[in-house]
C-alpha positions as CSV (number, residue, x, y, z in Angstrom):
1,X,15.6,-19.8,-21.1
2,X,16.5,-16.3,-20.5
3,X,14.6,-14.9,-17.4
4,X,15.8,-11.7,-15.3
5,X,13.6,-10.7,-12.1
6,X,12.3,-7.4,-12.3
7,X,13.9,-6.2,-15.4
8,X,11.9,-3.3,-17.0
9,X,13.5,-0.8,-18.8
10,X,11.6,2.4,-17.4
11,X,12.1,4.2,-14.4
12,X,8.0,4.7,-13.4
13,X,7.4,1.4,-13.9
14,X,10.1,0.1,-11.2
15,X,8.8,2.8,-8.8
16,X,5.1,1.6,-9.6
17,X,6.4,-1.9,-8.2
18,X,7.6,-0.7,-5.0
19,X,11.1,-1.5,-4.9
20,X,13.4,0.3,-2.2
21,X,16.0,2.6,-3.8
22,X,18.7,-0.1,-2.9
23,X,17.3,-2.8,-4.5
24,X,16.4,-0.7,-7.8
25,X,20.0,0.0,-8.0
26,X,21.0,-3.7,-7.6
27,X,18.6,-4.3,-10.9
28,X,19.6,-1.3,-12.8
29,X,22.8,-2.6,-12.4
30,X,21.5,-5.8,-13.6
31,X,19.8,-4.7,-16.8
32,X,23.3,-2.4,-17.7
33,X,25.1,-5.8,-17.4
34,X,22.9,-7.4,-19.5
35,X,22.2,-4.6,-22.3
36,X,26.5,-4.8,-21.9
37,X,26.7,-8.6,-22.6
38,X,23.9,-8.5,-25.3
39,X,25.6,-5.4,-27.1
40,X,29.1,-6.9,-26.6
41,X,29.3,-10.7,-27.0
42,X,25.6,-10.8,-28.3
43,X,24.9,-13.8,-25.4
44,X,24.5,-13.9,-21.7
45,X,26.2,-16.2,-19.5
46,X,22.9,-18.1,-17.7
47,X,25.5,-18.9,-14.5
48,X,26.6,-15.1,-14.1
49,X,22.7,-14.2,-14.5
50,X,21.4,-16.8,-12.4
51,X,24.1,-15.3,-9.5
52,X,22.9,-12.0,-10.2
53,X,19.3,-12.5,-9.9
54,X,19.7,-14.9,-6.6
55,X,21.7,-12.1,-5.1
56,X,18.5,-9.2,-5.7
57,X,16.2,-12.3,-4.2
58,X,18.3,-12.4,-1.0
59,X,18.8,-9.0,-0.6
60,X,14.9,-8.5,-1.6
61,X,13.6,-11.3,1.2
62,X,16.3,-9.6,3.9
63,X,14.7,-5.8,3.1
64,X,11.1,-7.4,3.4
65,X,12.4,-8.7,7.0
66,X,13.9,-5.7,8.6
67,X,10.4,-4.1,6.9
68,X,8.1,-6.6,8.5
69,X,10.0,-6.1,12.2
70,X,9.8,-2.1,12.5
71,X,5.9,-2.8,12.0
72,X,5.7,-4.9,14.4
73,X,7.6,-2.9,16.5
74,X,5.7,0.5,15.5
75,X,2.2,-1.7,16.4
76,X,1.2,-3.1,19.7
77,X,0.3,-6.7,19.2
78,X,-3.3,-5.7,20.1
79,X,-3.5,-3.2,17.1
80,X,-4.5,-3.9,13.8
81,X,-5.4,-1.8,10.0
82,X,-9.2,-2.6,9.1
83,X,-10.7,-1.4,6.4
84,X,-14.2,-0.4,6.3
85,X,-16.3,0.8,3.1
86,X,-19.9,2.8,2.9
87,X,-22.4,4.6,0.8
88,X,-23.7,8.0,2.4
89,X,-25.7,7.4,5.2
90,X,-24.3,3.8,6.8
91,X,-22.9,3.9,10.0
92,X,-19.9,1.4,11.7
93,X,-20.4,0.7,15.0
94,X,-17.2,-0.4,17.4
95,X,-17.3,-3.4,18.4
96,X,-17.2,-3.9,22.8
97,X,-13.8,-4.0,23.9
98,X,-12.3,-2.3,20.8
99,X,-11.2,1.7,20.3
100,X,-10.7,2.8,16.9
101,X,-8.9,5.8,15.3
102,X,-9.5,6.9,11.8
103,X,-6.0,6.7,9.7
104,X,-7.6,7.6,6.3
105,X,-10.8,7.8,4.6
106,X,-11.2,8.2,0.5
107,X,-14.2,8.8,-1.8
108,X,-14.2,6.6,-4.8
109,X,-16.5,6.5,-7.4
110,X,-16.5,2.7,-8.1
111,X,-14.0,3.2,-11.3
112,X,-10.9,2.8,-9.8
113,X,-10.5,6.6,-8.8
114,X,-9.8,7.2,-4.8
115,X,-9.2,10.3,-3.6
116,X,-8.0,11.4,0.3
117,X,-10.8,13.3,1.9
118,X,-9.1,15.6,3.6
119,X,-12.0,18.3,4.4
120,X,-13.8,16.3,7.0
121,X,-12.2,15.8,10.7
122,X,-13.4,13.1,12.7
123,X,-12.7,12.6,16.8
124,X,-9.1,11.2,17.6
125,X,-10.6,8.2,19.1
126,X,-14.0,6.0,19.1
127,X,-15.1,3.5,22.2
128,X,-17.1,0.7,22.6
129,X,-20.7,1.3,20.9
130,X,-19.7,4.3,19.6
131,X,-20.4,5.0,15.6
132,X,-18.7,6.7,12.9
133,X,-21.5,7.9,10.1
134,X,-20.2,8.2,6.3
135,X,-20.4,11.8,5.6
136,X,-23.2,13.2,3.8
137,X,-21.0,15.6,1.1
138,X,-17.5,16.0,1.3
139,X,-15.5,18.7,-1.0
140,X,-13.8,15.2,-2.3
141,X,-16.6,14.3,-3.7
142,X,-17.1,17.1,-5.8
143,X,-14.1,16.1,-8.2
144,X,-15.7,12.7,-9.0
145,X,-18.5,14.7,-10.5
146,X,-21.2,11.4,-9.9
147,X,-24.3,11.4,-8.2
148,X,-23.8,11.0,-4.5
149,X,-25.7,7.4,-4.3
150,X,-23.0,6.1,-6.0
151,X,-20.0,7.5,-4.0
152,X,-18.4,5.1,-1.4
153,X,-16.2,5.9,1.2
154,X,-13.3,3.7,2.2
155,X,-11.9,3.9,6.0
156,X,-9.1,2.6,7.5
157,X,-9.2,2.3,10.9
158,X,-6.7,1.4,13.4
159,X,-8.7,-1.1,15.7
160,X,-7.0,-1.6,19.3
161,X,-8.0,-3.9,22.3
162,X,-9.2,-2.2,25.6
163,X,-6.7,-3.3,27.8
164,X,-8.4,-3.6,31.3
């Protein structure tokens, strides 16, 4: 059975998966050896491919290492990404002991379409008790052209620890 990791033929799709410029060349290289072979001897050799693709898998699984420690380097151990989603009108309370800072926050209309909402500011940090309301209208939401009790709004929120 022929298989080859990652093999598409066309460039957006590779970028749509997320591979890191170094590994796309690897299986660019991969795909021009085996349109070569194919073209050339009409067969691939399944050792020479097998090689090939375990190579991409080590490099892949070393990138995703060196990836994973510079987050955790970047991030405090008491820091996390949560994600928090509301209609117009609910409110998210902090939790006692926590801070959190708004990273993002999109409008979606429930179809699949997000969209940054980048007219509305909120405070650099919220404490303990504290509350962060869903906006009632954003300029965002105007692109989405549906009614605004169907809009929700996504957060992510960068929860710390009070450290006492």
């Amino acid at each position: 059975m022929l298989m080859c990791i990652g093999v598409i033929l066309t460039p957006y799709h590779m970028y749509a998966q997320g591979f890191s410029p170094e590994v796309q060349l690897r299986i660019d290289s991969l795909n021009k050896w085996v349109q070569m072979q194919l073209k050339t001897t009409g067969t691939i050799d399944q050792k020479k491919l097998d090689s090939l693709n375990a190579d991409i898998r080590l490099f892949q699984q070393e990138e995703k290492k060196i990836a994973k420690e510079d987050r955790a380097g970047n991030q405090s151990n008491a820091e996390k990404i949560i994600s928090k989603q509301g209609m117009v009108g609910t409110t998210f309370s902090v939790p006692a002991s926590r801070i959190w800072k708004v990273k993002r926050v999109f409008v979606s209309d429930n179809g699949g379409h997000n969209i940054l909402v980048t007219s509305v500011r909120f405070p650099s940090e919220y404490h303990a008790g504290e509350k962060i309301n869903v906006p009632a209208w954003t300029a965002e939401s105007n692109l989405l052209g549906a009614d605004m009790g169907s809009l929700n709004y996504i957060f992510e929120i960068i929860e710390s620890e009070i450290i006492k």
